[in-house]
DSSP file (Angstrom, degrees, kcal/mol; ACC not computed):
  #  RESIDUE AA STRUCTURE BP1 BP2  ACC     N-H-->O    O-->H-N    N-H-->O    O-->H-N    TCO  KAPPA ALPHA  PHI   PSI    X-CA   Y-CA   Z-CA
    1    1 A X              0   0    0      0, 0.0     2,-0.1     0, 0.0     0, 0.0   0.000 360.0 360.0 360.0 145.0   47.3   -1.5   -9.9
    2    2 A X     >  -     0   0    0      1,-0.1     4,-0.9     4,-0.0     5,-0.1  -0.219 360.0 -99.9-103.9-161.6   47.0   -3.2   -6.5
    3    3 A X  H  > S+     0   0    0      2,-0.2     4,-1.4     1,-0.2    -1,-0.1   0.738 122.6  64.0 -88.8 -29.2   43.5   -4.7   -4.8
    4    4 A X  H  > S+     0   0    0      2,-0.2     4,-2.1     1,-0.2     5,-0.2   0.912 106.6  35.2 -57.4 -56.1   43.4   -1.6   -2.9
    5    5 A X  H  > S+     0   0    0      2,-0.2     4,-2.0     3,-0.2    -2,-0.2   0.849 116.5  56.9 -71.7 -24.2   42.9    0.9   -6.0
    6    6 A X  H  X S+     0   0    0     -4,-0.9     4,-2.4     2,-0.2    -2,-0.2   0.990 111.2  42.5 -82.9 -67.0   40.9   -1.8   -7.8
    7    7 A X  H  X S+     0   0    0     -4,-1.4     4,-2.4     2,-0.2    -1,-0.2   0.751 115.3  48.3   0.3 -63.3   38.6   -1.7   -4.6
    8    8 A X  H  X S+     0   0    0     -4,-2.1     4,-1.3     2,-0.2    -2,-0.2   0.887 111.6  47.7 -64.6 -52.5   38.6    2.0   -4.4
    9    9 A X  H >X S+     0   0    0     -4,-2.0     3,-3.0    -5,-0.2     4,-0.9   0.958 115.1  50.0 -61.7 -76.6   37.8    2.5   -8.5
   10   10 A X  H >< S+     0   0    0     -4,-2.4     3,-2.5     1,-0.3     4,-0.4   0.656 113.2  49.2 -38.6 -70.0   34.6   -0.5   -8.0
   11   11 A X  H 3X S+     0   0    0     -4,-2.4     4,-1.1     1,-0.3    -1,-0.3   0.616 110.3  46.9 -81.6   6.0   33.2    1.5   -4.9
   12   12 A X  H <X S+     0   0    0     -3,-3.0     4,-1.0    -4,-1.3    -1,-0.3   0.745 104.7  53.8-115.4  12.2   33.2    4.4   -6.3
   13   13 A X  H <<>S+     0   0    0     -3,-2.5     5,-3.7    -4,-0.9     6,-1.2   0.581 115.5  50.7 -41.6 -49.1   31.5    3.4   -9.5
   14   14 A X  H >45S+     0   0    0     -4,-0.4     3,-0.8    -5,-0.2    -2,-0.2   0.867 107.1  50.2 -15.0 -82.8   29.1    2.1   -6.8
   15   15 A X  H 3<5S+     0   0    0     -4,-1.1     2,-0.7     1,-0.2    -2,-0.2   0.883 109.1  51.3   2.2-102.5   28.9    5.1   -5.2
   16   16 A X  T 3<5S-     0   0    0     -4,-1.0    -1,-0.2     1,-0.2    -2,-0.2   0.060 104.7-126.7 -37.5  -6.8   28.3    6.7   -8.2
   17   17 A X  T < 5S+     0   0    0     -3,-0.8     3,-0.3    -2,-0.7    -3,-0.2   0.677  79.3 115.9  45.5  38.9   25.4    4.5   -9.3
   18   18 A X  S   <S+     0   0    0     -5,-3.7    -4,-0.2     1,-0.2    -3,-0.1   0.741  83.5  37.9-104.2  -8.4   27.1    3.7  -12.6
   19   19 A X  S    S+     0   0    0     -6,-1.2     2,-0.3    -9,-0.1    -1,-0.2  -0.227  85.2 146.7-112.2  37.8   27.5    0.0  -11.7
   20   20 A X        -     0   0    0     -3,-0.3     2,-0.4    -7,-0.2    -5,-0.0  -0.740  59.5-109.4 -81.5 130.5   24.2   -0.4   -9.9
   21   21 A X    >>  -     0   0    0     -2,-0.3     4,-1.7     1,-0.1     3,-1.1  -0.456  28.8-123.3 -77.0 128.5   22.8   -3.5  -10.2
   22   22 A X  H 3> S+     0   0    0     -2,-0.4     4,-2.3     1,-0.3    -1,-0.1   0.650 112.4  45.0 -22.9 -37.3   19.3   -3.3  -12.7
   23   23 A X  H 3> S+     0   0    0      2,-0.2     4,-2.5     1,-0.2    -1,-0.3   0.925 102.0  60.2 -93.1 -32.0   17.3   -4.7  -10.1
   24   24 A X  H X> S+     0   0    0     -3,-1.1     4,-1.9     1,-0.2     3,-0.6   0.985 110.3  46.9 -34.2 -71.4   18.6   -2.7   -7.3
   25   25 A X  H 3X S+     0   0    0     -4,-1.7     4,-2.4     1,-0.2     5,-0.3   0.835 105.6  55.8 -65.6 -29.4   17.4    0.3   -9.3
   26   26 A X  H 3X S+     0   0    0     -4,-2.3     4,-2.2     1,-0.2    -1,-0.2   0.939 110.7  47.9 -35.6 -56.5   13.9   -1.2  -10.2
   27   27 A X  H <X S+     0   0    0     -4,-2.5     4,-2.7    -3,-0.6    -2,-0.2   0.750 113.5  46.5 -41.4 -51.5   13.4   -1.7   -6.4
   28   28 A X  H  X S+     0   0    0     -4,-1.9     4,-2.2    -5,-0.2     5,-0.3   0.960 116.8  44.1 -80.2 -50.0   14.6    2.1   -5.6
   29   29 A X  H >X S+     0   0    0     -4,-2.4     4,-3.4    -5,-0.3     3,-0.6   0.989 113.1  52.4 -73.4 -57.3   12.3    3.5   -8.5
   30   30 A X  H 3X S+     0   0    0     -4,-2.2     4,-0.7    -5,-0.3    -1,-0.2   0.924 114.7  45.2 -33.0 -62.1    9.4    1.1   -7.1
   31   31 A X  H 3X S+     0   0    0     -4,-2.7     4,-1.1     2,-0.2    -1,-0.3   0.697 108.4  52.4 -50.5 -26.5   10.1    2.7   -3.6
   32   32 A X  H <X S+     0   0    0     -4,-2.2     4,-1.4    -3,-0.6     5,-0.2   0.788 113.0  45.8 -91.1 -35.5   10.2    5.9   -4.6
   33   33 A X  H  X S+     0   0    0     -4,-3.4     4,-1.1    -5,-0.3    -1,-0.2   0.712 108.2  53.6 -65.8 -14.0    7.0    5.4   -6.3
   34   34 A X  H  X S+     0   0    0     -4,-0.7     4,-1.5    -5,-0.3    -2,-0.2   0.871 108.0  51.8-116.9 -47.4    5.3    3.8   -3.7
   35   35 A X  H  X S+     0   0    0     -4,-1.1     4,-1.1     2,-0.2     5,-0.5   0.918 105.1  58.6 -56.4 -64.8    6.3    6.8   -1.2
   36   36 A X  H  X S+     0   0    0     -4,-1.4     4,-1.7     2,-0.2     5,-0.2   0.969 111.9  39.4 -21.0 -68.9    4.8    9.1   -3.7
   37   37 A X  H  X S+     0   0    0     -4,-1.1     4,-2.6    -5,-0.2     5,-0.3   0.974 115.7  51.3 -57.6 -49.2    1.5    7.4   -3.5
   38   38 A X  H >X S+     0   0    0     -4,-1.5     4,-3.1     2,-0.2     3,-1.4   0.998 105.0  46.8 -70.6 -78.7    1.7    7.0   -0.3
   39   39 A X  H >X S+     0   0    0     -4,-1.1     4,-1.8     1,-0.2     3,-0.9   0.888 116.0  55.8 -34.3 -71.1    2.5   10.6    1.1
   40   40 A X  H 3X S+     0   0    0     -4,-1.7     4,-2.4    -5,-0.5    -1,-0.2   0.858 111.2  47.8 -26.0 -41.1   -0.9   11.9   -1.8
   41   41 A X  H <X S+     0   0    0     -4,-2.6     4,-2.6    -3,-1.4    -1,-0.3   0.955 111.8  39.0 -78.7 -24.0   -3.0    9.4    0.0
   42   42 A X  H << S+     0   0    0     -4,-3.1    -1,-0.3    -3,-0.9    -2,-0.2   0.654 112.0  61.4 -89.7   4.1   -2.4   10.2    3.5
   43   43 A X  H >X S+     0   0    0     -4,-1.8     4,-2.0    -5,-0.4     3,-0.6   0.864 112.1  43.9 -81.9 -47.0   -2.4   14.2    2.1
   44   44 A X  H 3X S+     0   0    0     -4,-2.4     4,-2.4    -3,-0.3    -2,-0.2   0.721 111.0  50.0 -82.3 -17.5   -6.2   13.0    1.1
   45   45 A X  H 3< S+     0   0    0     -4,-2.6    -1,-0.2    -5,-0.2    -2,-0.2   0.631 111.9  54.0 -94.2   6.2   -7.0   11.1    4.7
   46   46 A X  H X> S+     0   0    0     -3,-0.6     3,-8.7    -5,-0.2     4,-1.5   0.807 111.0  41.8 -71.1-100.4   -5.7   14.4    6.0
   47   47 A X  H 3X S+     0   0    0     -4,-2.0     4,-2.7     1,-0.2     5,-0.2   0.701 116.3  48.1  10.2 -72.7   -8.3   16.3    3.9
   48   48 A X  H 3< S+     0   0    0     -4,-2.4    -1,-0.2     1,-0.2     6,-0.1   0.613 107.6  51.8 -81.3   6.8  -10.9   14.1    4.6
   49   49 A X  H <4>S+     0   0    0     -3,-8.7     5,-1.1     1,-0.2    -1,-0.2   0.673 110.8  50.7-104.2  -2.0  -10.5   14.0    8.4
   50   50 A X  H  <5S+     0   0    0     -4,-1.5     3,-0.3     1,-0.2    -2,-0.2   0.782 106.0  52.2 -87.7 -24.1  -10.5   17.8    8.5
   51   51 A X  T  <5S+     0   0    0     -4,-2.7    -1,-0.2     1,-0.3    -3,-0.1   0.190 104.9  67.5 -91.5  23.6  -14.1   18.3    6.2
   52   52 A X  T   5S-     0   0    0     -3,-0.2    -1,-0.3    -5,-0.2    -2,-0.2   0.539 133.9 -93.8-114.2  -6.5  -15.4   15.7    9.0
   53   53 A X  T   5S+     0   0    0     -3,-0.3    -3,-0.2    -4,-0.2    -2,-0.1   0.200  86.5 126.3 133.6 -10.3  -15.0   18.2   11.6
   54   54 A X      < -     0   0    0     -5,-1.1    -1,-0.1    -6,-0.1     2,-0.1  -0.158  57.7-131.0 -77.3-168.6  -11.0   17.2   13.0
   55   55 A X        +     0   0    0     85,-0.1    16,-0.9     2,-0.1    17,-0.4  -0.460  48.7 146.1-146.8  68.9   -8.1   19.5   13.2
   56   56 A X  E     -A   70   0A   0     14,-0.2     2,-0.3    15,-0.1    14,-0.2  -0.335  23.4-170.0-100.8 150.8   -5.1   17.6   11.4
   57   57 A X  E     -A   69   0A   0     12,-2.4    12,-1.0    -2,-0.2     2,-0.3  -0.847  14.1-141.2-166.8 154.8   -2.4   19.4    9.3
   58   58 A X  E     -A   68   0A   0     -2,-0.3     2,-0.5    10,-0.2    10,-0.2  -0.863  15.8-170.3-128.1 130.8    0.2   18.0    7.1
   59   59 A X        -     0   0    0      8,-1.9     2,-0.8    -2,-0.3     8,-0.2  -0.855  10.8-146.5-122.1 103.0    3.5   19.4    7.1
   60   60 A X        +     0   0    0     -2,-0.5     6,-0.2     1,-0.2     3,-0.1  -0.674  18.4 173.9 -96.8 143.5    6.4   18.5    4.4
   61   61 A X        -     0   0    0     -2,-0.8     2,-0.2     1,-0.3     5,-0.2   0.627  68.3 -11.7 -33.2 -54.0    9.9   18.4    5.5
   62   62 A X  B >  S-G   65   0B   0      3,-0.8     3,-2.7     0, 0.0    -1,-0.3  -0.858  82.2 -87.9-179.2 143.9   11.5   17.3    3.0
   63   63 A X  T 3  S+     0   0    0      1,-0.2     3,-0.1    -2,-0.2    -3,-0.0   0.654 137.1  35.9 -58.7  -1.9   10.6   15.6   -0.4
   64   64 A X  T 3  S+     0   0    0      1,-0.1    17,-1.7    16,-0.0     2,-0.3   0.262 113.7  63.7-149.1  46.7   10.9   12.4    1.8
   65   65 A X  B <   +G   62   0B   0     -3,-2.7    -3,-0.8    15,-0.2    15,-0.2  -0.806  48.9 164.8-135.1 162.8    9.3   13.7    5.5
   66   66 A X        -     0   0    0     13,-0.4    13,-3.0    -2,-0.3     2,-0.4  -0.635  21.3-148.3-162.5-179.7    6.2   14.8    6.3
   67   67 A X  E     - B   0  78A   0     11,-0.3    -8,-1.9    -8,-0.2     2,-0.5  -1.000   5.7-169.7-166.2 120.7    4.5   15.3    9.5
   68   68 A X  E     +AB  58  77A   0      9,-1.4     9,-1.0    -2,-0.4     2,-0.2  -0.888  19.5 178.1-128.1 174.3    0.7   14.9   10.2
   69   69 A X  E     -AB  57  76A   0    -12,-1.0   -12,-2.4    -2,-0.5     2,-0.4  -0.806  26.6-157.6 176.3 142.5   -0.3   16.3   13.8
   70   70 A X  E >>> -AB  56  75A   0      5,-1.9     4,-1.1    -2,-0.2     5,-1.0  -0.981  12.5-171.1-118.5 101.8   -3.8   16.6   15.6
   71   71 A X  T 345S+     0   0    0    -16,-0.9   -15,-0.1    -2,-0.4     5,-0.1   0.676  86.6  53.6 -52.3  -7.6   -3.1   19.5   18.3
   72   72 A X  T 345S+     0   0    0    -17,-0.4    -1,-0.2     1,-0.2   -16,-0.1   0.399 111.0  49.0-123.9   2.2   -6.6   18.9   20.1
   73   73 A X  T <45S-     0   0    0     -3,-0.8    -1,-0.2   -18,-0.2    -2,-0.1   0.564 111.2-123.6 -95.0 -27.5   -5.4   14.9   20.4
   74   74 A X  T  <5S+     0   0    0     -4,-1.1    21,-1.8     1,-0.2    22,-0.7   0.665  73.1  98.5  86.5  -0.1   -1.7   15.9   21.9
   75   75 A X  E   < +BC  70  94A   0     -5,-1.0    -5,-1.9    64,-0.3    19,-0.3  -0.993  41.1 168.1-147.5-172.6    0.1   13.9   18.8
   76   76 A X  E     -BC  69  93A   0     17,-3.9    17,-2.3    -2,-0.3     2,-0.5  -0.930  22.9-117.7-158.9 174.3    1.7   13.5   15.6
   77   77 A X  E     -BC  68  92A   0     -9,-1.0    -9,-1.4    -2,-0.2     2,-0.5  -0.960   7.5-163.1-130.1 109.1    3.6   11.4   13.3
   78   78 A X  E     -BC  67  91A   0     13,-3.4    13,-1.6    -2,-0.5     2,-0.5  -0.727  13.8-174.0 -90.8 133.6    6.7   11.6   11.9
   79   79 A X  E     - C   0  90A   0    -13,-3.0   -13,-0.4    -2,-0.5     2,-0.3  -0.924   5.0-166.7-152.5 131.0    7.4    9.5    8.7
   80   80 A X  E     - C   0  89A   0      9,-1.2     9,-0.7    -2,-0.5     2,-0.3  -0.726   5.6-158.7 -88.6 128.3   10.9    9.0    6.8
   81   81 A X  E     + C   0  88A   0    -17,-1.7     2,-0.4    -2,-0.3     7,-0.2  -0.837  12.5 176.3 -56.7 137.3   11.2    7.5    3.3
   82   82 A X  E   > + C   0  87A   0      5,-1.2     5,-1.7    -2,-0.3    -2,-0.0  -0.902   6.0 174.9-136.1 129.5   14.4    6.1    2.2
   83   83 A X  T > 5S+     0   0    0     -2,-0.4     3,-1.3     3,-0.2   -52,-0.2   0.702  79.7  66.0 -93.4 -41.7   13.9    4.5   -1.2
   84   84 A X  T 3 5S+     0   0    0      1,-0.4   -56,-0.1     2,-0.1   -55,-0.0   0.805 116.9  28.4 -80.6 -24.5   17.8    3.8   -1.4
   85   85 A X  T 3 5S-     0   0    0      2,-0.1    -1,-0.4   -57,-0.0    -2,-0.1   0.050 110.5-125.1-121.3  58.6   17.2    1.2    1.6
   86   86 A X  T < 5 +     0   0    0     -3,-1.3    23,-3.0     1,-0.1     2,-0.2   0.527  68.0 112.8  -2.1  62.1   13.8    0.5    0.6
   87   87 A X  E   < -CD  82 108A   0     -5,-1.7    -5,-1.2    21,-0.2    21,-0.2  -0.665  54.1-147.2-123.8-169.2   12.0    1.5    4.1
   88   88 A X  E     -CD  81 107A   0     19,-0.7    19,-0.8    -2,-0.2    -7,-0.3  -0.730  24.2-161.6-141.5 102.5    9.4    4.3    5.6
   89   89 A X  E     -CD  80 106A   0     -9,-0.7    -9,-1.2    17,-0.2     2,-0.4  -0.468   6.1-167.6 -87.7 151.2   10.4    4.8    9.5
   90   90 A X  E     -C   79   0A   0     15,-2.0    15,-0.4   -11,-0.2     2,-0.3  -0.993   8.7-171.6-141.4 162.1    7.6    6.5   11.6
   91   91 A X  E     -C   78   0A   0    -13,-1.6   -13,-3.4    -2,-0.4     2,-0.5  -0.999  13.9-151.2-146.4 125.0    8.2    7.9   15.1
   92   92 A X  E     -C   77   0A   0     10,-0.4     2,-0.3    -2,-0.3   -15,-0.2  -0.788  19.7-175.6 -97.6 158.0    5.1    9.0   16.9
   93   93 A X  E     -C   76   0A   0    -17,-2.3   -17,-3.9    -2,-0.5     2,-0.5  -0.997  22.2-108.5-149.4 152.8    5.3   11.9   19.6
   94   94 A X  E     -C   75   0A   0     -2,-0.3   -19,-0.2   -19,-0.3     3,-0.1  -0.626  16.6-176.8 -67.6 111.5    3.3   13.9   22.2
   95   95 A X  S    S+     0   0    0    -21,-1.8     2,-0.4    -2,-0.5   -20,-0.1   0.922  73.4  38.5 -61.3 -46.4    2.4   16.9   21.8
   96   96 A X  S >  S-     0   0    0    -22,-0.7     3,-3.2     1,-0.2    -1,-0.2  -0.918  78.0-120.5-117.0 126.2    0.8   17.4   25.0
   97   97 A X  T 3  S+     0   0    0     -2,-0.4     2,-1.3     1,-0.2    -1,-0.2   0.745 112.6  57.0 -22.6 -79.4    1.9   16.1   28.8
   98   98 A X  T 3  S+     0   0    0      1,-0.1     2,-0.6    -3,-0.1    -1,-0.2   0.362  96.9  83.1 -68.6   9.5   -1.2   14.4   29.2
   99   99 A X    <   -     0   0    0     -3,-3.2     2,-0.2    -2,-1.3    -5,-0.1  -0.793  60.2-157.4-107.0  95.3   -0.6   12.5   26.3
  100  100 A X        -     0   0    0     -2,-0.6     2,-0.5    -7,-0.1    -7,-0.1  -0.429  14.4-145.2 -50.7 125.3    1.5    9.3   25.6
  101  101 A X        -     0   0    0     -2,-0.2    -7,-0.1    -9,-0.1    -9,-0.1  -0.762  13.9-126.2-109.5 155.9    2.7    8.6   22.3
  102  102 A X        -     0   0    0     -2,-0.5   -10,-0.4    36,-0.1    36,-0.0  -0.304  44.3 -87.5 -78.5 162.5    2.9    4.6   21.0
  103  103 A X        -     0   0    0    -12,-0.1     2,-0.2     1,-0.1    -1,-0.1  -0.116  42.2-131.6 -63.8 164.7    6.3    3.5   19.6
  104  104 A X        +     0   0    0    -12,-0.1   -13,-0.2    -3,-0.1     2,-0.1  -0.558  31.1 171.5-100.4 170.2    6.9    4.2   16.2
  105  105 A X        -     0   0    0    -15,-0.4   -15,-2.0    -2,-0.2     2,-0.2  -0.440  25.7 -83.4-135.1-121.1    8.3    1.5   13.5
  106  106 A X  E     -D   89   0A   0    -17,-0.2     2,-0.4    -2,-0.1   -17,-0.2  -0.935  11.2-157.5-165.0 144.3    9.1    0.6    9.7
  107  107 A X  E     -D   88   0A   0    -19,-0.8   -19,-0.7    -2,-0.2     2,-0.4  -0.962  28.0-139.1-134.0 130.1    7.2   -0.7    6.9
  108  108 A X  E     -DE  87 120A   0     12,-2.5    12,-1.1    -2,-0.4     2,-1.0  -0.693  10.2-130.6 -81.2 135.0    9.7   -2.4    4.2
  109  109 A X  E     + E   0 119A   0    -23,-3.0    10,-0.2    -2,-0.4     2,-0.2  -0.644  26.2 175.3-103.6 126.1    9.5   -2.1    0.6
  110  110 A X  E     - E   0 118A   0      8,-2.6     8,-2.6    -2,-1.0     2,-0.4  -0.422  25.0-127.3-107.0 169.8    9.5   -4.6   -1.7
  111  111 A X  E     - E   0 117A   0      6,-0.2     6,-0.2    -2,-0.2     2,-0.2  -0.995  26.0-131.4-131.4 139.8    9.2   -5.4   -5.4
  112  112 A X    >   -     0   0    0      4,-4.8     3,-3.6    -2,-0.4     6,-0.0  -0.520  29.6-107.0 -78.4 147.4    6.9   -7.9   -6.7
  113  113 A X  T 3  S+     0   0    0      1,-0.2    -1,-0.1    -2,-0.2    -2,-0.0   0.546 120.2  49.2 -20.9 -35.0    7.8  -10.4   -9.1
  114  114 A X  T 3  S-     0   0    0      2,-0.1    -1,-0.2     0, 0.0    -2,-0.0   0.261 126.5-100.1 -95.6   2.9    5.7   -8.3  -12.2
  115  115 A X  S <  S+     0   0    0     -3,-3.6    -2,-0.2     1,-0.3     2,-0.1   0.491  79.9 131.3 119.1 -21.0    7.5   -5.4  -11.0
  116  116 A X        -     0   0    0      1,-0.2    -4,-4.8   -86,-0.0    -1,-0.3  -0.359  59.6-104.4-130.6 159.0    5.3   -3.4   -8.8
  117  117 A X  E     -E  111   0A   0     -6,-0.2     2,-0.4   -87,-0.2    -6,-0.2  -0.516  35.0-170.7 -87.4 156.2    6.2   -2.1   -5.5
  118  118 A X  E     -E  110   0A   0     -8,-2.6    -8,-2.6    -2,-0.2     2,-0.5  -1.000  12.0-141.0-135.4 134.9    4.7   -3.9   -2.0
  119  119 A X  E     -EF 109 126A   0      7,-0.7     7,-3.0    -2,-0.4     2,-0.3  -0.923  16.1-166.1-102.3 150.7    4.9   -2.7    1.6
  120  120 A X  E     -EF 108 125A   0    -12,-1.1   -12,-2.5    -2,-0.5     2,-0.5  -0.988  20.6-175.5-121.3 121.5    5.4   -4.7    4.4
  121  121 A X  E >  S+ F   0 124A   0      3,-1.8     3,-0.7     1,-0.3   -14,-0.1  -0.940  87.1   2.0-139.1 119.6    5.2   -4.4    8.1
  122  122 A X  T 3  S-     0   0    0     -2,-0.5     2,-2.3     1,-0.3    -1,-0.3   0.927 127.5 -66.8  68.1  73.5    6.5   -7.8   10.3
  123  123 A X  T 3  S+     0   0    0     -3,-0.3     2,-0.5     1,-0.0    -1,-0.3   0.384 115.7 122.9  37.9  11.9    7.4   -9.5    6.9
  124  124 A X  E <   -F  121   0A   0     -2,-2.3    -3,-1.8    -3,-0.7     2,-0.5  -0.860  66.1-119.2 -98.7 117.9    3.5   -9.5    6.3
  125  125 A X  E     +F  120   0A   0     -2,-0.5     2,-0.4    -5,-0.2    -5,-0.3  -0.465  39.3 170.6 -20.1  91.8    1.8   -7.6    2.9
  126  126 A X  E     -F  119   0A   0     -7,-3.0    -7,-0.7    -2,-0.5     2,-0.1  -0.880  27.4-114.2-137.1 163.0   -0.5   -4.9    3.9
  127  127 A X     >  -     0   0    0     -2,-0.4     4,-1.0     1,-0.1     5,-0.1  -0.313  33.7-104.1 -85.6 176.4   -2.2   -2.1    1.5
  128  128 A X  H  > S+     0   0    0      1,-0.2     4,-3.0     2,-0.2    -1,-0.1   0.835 122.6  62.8 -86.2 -31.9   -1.7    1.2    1.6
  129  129 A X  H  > S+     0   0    0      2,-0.2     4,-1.2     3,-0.1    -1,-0.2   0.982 109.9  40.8 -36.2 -61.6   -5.1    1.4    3.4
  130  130 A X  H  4 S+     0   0    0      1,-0.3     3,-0.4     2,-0.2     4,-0.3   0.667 110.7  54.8 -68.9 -87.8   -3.6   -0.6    6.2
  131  131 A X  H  X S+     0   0    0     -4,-1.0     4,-1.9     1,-0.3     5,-0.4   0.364 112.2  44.4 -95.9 -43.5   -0.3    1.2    6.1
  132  132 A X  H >X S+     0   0    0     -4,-3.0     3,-3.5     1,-0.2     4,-1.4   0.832 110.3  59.7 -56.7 -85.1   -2.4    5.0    6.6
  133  133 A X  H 3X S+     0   0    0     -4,-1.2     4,-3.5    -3,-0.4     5,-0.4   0.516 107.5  44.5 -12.1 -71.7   -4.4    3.1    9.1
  134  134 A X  H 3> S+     0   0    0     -4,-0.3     4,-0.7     1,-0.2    -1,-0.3   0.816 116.6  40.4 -22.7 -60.3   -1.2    2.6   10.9
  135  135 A X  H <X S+     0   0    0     -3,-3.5     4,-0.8    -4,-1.9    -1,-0.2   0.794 124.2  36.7 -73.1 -47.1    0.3    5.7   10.8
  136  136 A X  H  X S+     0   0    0     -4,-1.4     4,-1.8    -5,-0.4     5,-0.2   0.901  93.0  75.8 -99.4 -23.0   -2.9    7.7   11.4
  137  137 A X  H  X S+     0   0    0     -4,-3.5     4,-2.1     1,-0.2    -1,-0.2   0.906  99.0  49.7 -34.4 -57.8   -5.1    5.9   13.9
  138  138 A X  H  < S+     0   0    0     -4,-0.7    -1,-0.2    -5,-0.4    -2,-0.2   0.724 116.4  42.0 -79.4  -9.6   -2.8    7.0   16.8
  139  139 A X  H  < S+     0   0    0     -4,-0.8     3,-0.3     2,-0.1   -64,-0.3   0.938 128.9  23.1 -81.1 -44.0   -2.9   10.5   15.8
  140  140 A X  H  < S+     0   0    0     -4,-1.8     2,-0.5     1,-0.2    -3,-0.2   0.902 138.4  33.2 -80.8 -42.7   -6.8   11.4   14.7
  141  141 A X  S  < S+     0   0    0     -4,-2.1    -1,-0.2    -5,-0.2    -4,-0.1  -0.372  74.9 165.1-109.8  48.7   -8.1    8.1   17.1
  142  142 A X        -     0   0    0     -2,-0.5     3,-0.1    -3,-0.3    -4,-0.1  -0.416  45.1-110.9 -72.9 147.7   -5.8    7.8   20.2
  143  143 A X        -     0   0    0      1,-0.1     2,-0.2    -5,-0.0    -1,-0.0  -0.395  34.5 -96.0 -56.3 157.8   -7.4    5.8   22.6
  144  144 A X        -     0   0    0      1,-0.1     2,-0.2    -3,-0.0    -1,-0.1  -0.415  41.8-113.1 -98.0 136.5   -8.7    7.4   25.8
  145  145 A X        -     0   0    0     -2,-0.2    -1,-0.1     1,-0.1     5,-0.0  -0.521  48.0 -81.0 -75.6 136.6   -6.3    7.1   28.9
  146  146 A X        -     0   0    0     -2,-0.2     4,-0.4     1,-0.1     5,-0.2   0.345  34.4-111.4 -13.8 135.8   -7.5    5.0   31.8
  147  147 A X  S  > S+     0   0    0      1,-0.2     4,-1.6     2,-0.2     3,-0.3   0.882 122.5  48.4 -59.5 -20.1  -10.0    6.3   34.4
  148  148 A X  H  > S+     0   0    0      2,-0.2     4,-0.7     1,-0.2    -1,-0.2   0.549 107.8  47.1 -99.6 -14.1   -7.1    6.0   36.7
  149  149 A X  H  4 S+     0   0    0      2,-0.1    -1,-0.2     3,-0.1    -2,-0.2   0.296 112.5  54.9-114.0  29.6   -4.4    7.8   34.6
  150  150 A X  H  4 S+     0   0    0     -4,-0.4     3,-0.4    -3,-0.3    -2,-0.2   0.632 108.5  51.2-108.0 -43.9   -7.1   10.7   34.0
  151  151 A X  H  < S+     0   0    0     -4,-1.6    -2,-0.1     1,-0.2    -3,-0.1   0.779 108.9  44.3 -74.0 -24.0   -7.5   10.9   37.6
  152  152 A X     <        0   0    0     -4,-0.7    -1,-0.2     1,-0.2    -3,-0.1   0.413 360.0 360.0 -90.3  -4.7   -3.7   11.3   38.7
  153  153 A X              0   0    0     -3,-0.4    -1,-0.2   -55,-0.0    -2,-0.2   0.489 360.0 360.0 -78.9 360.0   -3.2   14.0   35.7
């Protein structure tokens, strides 16, 4: 058998996850938990921002999109899990002209040393608090446009 088939056989063994390395798959199951949690809580700061009087809805995609939107703010959030390359992309958008929306990013997912999954945004540690925060401040709290870009709308 040449280097070629031997090549071929490993990556699809790979492929196949039957030679995935043990820690790799801690890390994927860690992410996958950590997304789990994560989508429930921000399902409950949904909840709780609608019994305060907002007008929020939570949309899933896909078991790893979802979609929060404020129509009466103009924006919404789109946010990706991938567990197999242990991120969560978000992309904000406008709903409405008069609305800008802020850039989206990434929070990475890590695994701790005892095991347990961590996110990270800018190589920094942050809680899942701060990570909703992220994600849901520019939809529910956008800041108010300038007196001068209200007057030229």
């Amino acid at each position: 058998m040449g280097w070629i088939s031997e090549e071929f056989d490993r990556y699809k063994k790979v492929k196949s996850g039957s030679e995935a390395d043990p820690g790799e798959r801690r890390l994927e199951a860690a992410a996958e938990q950590l997304w789990i949690d994560l989508r429930e809580a921000l399902k409950a700061d949904v909840a709780e921002f609608s019994r305060q009087g907002g007008q929020a809805s939570f949309e899933t995609i896909s078991e790893k999109q979802i979609r929060i939107s404020d129509a009466d703010r103009g924006l919404s959030v789109l946010i990706t899990a991938d567990p197999v390359d242990h991120n969560i992309r978000y992309e904000f958008d406008s709903t409405q002209s008069r609305v800008a929306s802020p850039e989206g990013g990434f929070f990475s997912l890590r695994i701790s040393p005892s095991g347990q999954g961590q996110i990270f945004s800018a190589d920094q540690q942050i809680t899942s608090e701060e990570a909703r925060r992220t994600l849901l401040q520019p939809v529910f709290f956008p800041s108010e446009p300038s007196e001068s870009l209200q007057q030229s709308a």
